[in-house]
C-alpha positions as CSV (number, residue, x, y, z in Angstrom):
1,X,334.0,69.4,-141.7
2,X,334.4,67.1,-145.1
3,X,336.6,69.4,-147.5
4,X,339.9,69.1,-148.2
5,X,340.5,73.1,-146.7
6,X,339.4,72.0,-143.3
7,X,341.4,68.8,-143.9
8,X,344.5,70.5,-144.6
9,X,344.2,73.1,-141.5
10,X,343.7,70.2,-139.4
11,X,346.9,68.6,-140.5
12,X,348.9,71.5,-140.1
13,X,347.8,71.9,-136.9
14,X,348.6,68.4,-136.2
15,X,352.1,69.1,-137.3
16,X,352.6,72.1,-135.1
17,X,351.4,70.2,-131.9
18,X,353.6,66.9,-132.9
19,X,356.9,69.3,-133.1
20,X,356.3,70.6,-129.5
21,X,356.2,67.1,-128.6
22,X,360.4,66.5,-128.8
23,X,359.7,63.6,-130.7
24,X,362.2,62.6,-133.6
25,X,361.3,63.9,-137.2
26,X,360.9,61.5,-138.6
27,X,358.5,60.4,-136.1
28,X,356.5,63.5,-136.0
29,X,356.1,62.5,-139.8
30,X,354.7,59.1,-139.1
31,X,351.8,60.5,-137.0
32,X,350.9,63.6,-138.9
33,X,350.7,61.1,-142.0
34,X,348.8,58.2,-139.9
35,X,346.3,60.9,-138.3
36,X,345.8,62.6,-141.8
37,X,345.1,59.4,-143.2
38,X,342.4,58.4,-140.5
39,X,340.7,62.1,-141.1
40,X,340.8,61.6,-144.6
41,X,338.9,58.5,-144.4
42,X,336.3,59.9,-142.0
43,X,335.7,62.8,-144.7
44,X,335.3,60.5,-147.6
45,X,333.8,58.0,-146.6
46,X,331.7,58.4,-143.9
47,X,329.4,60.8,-144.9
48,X,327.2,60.8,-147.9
49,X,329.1,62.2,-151.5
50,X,329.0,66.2,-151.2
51,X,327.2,66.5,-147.7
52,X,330.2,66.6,-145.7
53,X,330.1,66.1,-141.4
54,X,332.0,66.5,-138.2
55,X,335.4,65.1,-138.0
56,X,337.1,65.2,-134.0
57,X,340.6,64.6,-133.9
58,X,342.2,64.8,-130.4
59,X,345.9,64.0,-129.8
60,X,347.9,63.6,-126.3
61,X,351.8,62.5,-125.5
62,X,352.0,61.2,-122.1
63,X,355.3,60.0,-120.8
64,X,355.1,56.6,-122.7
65,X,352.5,57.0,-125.4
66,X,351.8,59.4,-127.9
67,X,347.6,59.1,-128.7
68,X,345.9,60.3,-132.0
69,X,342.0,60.0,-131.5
70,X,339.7,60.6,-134.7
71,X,336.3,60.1,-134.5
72,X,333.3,60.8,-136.9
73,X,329.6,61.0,-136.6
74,X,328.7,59.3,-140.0
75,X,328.3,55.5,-141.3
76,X,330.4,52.7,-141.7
77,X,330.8,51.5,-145.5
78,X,332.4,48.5,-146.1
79,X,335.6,48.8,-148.4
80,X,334.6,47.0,-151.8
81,X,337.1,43.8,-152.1
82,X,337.0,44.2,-156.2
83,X,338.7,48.2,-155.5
84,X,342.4,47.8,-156.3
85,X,343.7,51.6,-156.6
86,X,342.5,52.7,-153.2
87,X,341.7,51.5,-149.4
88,X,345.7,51.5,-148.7
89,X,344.8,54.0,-145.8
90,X,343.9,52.3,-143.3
91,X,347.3,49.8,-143.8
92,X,349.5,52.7,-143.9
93,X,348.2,53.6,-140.7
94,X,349.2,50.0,-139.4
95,X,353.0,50.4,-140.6
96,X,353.3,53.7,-139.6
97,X,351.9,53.2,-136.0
98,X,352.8,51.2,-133.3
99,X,348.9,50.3,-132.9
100,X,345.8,51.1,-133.9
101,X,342.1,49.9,-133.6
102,X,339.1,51.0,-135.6
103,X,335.7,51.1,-133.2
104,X,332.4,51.0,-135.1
105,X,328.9,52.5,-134.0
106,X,325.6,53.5,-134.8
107,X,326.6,56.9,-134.4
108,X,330.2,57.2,-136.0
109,X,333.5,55.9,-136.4
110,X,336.6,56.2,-134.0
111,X,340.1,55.5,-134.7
112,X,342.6,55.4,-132.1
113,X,346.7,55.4,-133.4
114,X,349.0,55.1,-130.7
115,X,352.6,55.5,-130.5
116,X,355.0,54.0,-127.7
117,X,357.5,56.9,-126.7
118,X,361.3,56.3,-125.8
119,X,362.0,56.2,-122.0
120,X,364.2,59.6,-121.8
């Protein structure tokens, strides 16, 4: 999964399952835009230009924490410090969030956005 097709299914998808969730709007927003962003990254820049790769994205609401998992099979590439137009992605995702943690392995990429949920 690395074009922008699959990427925009899986974002609409996204959105579907976040309004089921009750959560606010505006809310909803914040982690269809945080979890899009984390897929987006996986697609571009974890796998070599053109090939393309898997991209998992689970998400769960419990009672106080709404999860957004998305993990990729490719390799880590260190954002180049002298870039100035892009790498805004993965602080948008911290602003948007209530956490988040980027793991690193061999074997892929994870990144896990959380949100905490309002006791009803």
């Amino acid at each position: 999964m690395g074009d922008g097709g699959a990427l925009v299914g899986l974002r609409r998808s996204l959105a579907r399952w976040a309004a089921g969730t009750g959560l606010p709007e505006e809310r909803q927003e914040d982690v269809v835009l945080a979890a899009y962003e984390a897929m987006a990254n996986s697609a571009e820049h974890a796998y070599p230009a053109g090939e393309g790769g898997p991209v998992e994205v689970t998400a769960r609401c419990g009672a106080d924490e709404l999860t957004v998992v998305v993990t990729d099979e490719g390799r880590w590439r260190t954002p180049d410090p002298h870039e100035t137009l892009r790498g805004r992605g993965r602080p948008l995702i911290g602003v948007l969030a209530d956490a988040s943690a980027t793991v690193h392995r061999e074997d892929g990429t994870t990144v896990m956005i959380s949100w905490r949920l309002a006791p009803a």
